[in-house]
C-alpha positions as CSV (number, residue, x, y, z in Angstrom):
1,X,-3.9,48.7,1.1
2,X,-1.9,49.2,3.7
3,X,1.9,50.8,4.2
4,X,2.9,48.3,6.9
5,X,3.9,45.1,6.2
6,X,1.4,42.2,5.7
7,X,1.7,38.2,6.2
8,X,0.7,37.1,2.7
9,X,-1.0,33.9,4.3
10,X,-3.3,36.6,6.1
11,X,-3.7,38.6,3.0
12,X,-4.3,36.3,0.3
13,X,-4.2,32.8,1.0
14,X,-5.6,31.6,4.5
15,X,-9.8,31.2,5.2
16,X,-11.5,33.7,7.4
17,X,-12.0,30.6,9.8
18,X,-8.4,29.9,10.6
19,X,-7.6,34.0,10.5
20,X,-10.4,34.4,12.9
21,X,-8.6,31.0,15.1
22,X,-5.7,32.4,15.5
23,X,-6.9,36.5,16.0
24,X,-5.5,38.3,19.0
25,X,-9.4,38.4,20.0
26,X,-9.9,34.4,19.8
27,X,-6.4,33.8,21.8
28,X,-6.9,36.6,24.5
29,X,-10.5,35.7,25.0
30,X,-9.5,32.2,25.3
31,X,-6.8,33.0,28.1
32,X,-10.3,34.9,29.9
33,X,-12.4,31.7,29.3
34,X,-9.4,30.0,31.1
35,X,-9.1,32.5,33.9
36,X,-12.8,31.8,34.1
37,X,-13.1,28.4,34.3
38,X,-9.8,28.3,37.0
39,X,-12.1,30.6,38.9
40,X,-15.0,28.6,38.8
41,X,-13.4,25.1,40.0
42,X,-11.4,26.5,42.3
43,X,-15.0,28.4,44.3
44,X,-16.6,24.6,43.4
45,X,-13.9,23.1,45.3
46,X,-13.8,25.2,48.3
47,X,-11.7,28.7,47.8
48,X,-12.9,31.8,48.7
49,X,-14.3,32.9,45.4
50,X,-17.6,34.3,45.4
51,X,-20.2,33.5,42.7
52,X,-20.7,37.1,42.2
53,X,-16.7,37.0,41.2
54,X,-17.1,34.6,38.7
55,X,-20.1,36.2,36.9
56,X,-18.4,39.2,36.9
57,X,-15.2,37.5,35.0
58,X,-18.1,36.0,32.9
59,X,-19.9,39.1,32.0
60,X,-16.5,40.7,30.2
61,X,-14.9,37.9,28.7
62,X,-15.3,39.5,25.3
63,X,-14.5,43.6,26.2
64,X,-11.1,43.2,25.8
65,X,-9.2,46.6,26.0
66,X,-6.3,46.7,24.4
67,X,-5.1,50.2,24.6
68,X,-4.9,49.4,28.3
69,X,-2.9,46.0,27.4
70,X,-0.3,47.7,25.8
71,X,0.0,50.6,27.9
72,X,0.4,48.0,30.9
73,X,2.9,45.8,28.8
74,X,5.5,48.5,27.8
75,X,5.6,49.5,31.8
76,X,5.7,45.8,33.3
77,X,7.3,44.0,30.6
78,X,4.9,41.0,30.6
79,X,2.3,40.0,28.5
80,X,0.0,37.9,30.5
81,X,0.3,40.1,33.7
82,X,-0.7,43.1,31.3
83,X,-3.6,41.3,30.4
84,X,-4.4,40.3,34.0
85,X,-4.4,43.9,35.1
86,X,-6.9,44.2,32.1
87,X,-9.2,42.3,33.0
88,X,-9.3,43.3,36.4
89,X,-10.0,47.5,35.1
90,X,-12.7,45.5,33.5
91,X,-13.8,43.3,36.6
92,X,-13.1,45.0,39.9
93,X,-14.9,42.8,42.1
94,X,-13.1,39.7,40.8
95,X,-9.5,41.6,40.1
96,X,-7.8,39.9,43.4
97,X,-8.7,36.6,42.6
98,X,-7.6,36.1,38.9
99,X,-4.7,34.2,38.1
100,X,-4.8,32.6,41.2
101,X,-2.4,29.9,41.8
102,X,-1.6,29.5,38.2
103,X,1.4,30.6,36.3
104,X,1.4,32.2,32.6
105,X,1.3,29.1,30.9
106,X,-1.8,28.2,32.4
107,X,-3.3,30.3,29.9
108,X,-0.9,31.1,27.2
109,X,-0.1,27.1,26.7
110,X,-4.1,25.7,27.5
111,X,-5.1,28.6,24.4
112,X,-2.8,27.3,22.5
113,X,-4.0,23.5,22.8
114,X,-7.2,24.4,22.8
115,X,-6.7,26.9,19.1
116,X,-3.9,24.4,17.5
117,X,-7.1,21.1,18.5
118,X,-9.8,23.3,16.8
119,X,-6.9,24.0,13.8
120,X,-6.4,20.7,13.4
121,X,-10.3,19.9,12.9
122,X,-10.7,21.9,10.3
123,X,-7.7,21.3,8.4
124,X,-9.4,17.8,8.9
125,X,-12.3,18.9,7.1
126,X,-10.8,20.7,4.2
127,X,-8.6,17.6,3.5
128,X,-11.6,15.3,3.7
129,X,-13.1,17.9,1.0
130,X,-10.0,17.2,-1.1
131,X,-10.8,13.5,-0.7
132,X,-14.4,13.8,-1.8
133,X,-13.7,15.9,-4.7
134,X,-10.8,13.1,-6.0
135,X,-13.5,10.7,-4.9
136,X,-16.4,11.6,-7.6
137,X,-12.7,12.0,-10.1
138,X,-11.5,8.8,-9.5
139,X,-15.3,7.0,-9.9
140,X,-15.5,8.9,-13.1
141,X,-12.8,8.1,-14.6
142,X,-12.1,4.7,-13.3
143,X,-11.9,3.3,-16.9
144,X,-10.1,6.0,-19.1
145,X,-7.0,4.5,-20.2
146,X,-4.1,6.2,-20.2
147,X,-0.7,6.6,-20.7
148,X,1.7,5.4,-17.2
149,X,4.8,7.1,-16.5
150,X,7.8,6.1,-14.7
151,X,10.9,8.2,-14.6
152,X,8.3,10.0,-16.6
153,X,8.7,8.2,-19.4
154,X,5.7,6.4,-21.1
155,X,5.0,3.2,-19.4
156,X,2.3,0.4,-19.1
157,X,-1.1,1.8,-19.5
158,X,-3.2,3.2,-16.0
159,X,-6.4,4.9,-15.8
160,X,-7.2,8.2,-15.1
161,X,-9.3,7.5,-12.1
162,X,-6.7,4.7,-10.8
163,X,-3.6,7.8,-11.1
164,X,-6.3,9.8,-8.7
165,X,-6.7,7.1,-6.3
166,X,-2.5,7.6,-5.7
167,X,-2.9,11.2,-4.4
168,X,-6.0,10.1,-2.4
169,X,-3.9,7.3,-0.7
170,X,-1.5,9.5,0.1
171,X,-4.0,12.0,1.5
172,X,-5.4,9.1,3.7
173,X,-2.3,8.2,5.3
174,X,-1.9,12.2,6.3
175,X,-5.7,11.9,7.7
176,X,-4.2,9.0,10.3
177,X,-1.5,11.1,11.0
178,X,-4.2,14.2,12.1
179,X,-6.3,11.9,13.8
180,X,-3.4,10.6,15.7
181,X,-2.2,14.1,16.7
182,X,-6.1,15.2,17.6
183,X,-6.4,12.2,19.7
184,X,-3.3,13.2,21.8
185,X,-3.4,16.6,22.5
186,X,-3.7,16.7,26.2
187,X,-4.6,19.5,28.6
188,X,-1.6,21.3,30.5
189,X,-4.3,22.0,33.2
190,X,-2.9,24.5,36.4
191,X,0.4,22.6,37.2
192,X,2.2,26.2,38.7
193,X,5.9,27.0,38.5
194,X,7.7,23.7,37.4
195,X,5.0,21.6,37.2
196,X,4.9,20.5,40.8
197,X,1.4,22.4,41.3
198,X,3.1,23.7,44.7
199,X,0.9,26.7,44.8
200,X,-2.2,24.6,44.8
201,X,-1.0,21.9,47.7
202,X,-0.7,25.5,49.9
203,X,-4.0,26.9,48.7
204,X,-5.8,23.6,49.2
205,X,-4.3,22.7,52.0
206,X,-3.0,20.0,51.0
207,X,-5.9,18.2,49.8
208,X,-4.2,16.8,46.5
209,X,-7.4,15.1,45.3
210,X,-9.2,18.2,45.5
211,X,-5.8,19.4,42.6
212,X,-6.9,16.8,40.8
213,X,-10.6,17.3,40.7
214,X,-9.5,21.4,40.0
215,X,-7.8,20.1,36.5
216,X,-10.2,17.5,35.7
217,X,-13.3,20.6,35.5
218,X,-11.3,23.1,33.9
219,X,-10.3,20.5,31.2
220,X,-13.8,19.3,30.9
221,X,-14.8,22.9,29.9
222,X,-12.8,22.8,27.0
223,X,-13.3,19.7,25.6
224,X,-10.7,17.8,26.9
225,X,-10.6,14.3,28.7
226,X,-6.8,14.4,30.0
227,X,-3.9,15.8,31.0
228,X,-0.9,15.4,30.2
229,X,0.6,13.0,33.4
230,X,3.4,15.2,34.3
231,X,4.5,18.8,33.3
232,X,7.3,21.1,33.4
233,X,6.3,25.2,33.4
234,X,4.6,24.3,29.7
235,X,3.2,21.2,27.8
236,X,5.7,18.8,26.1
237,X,7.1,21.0,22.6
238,X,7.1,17.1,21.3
239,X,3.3,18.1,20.3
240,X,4.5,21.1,18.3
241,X,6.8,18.7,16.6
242,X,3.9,16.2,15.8
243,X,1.3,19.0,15.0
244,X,4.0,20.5,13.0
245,X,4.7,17.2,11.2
246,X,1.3,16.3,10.2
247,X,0.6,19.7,8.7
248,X,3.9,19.0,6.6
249,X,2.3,15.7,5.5
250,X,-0.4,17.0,4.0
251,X,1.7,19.6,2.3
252,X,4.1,17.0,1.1
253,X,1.0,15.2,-0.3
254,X,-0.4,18.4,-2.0
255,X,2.7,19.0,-3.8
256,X,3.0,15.5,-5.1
257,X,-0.6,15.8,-6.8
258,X,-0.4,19.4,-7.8
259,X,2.9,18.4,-9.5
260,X,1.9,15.4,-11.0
261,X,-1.3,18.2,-12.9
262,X,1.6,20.4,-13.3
263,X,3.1,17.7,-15.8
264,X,0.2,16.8,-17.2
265,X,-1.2,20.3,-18.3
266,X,2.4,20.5,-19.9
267,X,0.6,17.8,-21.8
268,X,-2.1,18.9,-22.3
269,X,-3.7,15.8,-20.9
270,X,-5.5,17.5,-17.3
271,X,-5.7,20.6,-17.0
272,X,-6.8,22.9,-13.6
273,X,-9.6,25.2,-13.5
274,X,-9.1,28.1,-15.9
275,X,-11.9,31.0,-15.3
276,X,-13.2,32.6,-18.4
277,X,-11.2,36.0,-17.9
278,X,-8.2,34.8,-16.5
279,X,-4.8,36.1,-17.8
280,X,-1.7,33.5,-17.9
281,X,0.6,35.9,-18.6
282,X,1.4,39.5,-19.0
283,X,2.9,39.2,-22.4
284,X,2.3,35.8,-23.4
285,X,-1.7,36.1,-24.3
286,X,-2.3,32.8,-25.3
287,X,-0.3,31.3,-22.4
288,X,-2.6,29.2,-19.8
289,X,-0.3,28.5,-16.9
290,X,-0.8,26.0,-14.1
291,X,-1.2,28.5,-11.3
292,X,-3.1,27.4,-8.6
293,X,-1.1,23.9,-8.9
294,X,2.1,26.2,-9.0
295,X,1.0,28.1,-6.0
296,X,0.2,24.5,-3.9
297,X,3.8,23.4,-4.6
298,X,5.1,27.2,-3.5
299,X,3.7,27.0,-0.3
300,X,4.3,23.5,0.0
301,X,7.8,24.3,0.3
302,X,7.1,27.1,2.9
303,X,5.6,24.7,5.2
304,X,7.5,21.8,4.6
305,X,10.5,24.0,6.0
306,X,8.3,26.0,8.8
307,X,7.7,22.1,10.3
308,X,11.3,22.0,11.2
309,X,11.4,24.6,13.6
310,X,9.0,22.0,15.9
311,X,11.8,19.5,16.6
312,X,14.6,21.7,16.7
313,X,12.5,23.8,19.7
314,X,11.3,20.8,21.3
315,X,14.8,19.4,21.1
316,X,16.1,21.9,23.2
317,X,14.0,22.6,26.4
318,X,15.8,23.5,29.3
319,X,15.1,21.5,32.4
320,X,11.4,22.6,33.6
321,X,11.3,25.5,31.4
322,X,13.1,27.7,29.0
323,X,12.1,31.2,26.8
324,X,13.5,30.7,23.6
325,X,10.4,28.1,22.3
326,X,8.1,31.4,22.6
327,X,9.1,34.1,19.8
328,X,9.4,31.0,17.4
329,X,6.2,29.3,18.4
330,X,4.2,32.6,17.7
331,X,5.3,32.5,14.5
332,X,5.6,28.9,12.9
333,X,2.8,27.4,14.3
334,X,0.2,29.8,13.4
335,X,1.7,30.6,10.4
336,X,1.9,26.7,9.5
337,X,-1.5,26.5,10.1
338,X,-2.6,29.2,8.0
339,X,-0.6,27.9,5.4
340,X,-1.9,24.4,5.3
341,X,-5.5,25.8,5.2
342,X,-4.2,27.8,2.0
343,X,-2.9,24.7,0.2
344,X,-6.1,22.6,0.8
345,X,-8.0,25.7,0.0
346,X,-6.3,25.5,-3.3
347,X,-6.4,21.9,-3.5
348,X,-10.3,21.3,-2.8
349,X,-10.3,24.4,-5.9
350,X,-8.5,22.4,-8.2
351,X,-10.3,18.8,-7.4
352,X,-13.4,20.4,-8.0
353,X,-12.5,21.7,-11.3
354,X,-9.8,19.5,-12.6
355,X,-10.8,18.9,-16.3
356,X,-9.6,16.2,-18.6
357,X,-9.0,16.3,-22.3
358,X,-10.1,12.5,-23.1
359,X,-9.1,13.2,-26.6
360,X,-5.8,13.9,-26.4
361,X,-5.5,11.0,-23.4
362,X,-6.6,8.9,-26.1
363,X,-4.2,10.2,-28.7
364,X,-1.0,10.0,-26.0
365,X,-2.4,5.9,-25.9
366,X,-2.8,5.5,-29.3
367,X,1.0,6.9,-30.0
368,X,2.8,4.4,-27.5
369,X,-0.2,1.4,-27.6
370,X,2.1,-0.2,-30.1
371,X,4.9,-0.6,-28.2
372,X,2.9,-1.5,-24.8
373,X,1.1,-4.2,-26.4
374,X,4.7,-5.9,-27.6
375,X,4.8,-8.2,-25.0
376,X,1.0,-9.6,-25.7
377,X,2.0,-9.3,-29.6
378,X,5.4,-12.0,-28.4
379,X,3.1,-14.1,-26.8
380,X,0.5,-14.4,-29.8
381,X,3.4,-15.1,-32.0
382,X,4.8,-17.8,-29.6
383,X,1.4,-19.4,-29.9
384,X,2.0,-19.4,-33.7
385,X,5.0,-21.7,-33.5
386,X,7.4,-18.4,-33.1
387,X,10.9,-18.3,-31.2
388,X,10.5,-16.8,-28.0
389,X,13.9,-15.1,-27.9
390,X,13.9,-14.9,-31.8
391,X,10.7,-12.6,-31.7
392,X,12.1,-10.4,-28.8
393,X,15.3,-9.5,-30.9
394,X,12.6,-8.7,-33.7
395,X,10.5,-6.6,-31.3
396,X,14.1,-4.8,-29.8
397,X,15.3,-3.8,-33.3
398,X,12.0,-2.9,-35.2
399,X,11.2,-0.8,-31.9
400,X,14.4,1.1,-32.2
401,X,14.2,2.2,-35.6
402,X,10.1,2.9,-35.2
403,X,11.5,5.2,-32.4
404,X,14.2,6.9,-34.1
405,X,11.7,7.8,-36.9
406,X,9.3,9.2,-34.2
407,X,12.2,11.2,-33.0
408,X,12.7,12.5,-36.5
409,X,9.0,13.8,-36.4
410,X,7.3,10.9,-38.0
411,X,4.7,9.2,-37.3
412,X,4.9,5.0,-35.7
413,X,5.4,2.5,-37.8
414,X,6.3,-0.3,-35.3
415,X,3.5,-2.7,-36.5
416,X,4.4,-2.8,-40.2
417,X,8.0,-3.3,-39.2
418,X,6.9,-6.3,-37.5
419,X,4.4,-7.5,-39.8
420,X,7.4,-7.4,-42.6
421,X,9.5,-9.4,-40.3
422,X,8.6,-13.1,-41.4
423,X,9.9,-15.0,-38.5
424,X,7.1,-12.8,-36.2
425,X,4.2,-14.3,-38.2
426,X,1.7,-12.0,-38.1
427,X,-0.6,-9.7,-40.3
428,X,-0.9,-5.9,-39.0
429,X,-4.5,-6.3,-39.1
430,X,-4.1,-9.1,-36.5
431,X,-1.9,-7.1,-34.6
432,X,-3.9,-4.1,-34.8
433,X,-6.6,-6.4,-33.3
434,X,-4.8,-6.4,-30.4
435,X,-4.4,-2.8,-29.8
436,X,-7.8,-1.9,-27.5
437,X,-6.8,0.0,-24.8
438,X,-8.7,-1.9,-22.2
439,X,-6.5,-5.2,-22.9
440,X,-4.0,-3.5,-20.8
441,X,-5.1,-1.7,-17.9
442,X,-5.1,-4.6,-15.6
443,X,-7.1,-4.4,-12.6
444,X,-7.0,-0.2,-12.5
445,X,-11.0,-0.1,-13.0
446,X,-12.0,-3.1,-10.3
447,X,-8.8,-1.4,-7.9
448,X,-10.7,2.1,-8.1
449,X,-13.9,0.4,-7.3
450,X,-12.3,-1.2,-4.4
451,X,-10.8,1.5,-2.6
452,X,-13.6,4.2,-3.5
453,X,-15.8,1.7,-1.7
454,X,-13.4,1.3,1.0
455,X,-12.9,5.2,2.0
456,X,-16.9,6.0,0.9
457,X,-17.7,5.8,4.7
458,X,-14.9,8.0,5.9
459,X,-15.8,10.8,3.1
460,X,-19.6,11.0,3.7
461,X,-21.1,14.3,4.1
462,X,-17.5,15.7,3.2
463,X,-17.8,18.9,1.1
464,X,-14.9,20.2,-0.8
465,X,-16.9,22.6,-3.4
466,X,-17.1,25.5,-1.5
467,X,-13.5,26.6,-1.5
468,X,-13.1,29.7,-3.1
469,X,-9.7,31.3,-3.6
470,X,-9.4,35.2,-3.3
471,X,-6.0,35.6,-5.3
């Protein structure tokens, strides 16, 4: 415990991985790796930077002192040049030569590239986890009738697995859109002041290809094939917004399936894992709440509002460069990473252990068959010789008073009230003939199979079982 205040997303909710990603240690060590690999293309391409300079920048990329970092901060009043002053107590040889050419975004907006890329890959992962967990769900239960809903009222008969195969479509749709914003996060590279890499034309002498050749290394080091084409001071805020957006997606998609086992526990038709000595509620003993599904749709919310401060930042940059993106950036993109990692944390959890009570699935179809299988009971009778519009009256009016006895606590009697209506012209045993649940699942099982074969491919070697939750 601690008496200082404590992001909940770092204290209960978020992986080690993505607390680790977005530590003081991974960003500052990144902005060294940077001020490394800046030093090391610009002695490659002709400077005069010594080898001995670089090894030494090399040898205490780690070694990080940040006593000295703040001490340095509260008298300059600037976080990379405390930091750069650092380093060099750390690397004497090479202190004159860091930074060189470059401005503070070089290596506050490259980290950040570099940690929201390696973000986005593993929120990647987790949701393919997610997938593969609804995956083995959906091929389980491809052929469990069930009771549809629309306006959550019972409706036409789906399957259990075919219900699942709706949050996994949505779930694929929010894997394009993390592909598509993994695929175009550029490198800033060294572009100076405004963008105009000034600095460099002087240092090189204005050899522009050598500028050129300078950004293409240092992006290569971290993974990266291009840069962005043109630049202010920083990289386009437009990524934040589409970063921002796709995290949002998923969380949007969460909420719609942890909602969707929110209504169906009231049910008592799915329920979400529920460990042997866990309490529901502090007075209510017997109660066994949906928490975990509860707790997706909570921070759903949170993120669904963080992605919002993305457009309205990138919205309003200033010209080449303006100040008021950073104090907001430090907080709502790291925090909406941290708490889309929670969500899928808690999603891959409940996938894994979501449970269905077949028997009262098939008690809910039972209940409501009779009125489903009206329309196929019309057409029998119409076969028979019966009025088509006649027996739909019939079917209106014995289906009212059925449900108005229902209402009253009694049990269906739709099919004898048809079967004493002469004009319909058949038995209840015939009708109840007609009543097998599979009769009216359409094409759920053969869809399931389709699109489980479909996405098998994408979801190999996926693991979502390993998500543990702490709280």
């Amino acid at each position: 415990m601690t008496n200082k205040y404590e992001s909940p997303l770092s204290s209960r909710y978020a992986s080690g991985y993505m607390l680790e990603l977005f530590s003081s240690d991974t960003r500052y060590r990144t902005w060294r790796k940077l001020w490394v690999a800046l030093a090391k293309a610009e002695k490659a391409l002709g400077l005069p930077i010594t080898q001995e300079q670089v090894d030494e920048l090399s040898a205490h990329i780690a070694d990080i002192d940040y006593d000295c970092v703040r001490a340095r901060e509260k008298e300059v009043r600037h976080d990379v040049m405390a930091h750069v002053y650092a380093y060099g107590q750390a690397a004497p040889a090479a202190a004159g030569i860091i930074h060189l050419g470059a401005t503070s975004c070089y290596v506050t907006d490259n980290a950040d590239l570099i940690i929201y890329r390696d973000a986005l890959r593993y929120i990647r992962s987790e949701l393919l986890g997610v997938l593969a967990n609804l995956s083995e769900f959906a091929e389980k239960y491809k052929d469990l009738p069930t009771l549809g809903y629309t306006h959550y009222q019972p409706a036409q008969l789906v399957t259990v697995g075919k219900r699942a195969t709706l949050w996994m479509q949505d779930f694929l749709s929010d894997l394009n859109e993390i592909d598509f914003a993994i695929e175009n996060i550029k490198f800033l590279g060294c572009r100076g002041t405004t963008g105009t890499e000034a600095s460099f034309v002087e240092l090189f002498e204005g050899d522009t290809a050598k500028i050129d050749e300078m950004n293409r290394r240092i992006a290569a080091d971290f993974g990266f094939e291009k840069c962005f084409d043109v630049a202010g001071q920083t990289y386009p805020r437009k990524v934040d917004s589409r970063i921002l957006n796709a995290l949002s997606s998923v969380a949007q998609s969460c909420y719609r399936m942890a909602n969707d086992i929110r209504l169906l526990q009231h049910d008592r038709q799915v329920e979400e894992p529920f460990e042997k000595n866990q309490i529901g509620s502090s007075a209510m003993a017997y109660k066994r709440n949906p928490m975990r599904s509860e707790r997706i749709c909570s921070l759903a919310r949170y993120l669904m509002a963080d992605a919002m401060n993305a457009p309205m930042t990138a919205s309003t940059q200033w010209l080449e460069r303006t100040l008021d993106d950073s104090a907001n950036r430090r907080i709502s993109l790291p925090e909406g990473f941290l708490c889309a990692d929670a969500i899928l944390r808690l999603a891959q959890n409940v996938t894994d252990g979501l449970h269905v009570n077949e028997k009262i699935v098939e008690k809910a179809v039972k209940e409501y068959l009779p009125f489903i299988a009206t329309e196929n009971l019309m057409m029998e009778a119409v076969k028979r010789g019966g009025d088509r519009q006649q027996l739909h009256e019939i079917i209106r009016k014995c289906s009212m008073e059925a449900t108005a006895r229902m209402k009253n606590g009694e049990e269906c009697d739709l099919l004898t009230r048809l079967a004493q209506e002469k004009e319909f012209g058949l038995t209840e045993a015939e009708m109840k003939e007609l009543l097998t649940p599979d009769l009216y699942i359409g094409r759920c099982s053969e869809q399931v199979a389709a699109f489980l074969k479909k996405i098998k491919p994408l979801i190999a070697g996926a693991d979502g079982k390993s998500a543990e939750i702490n709280l």
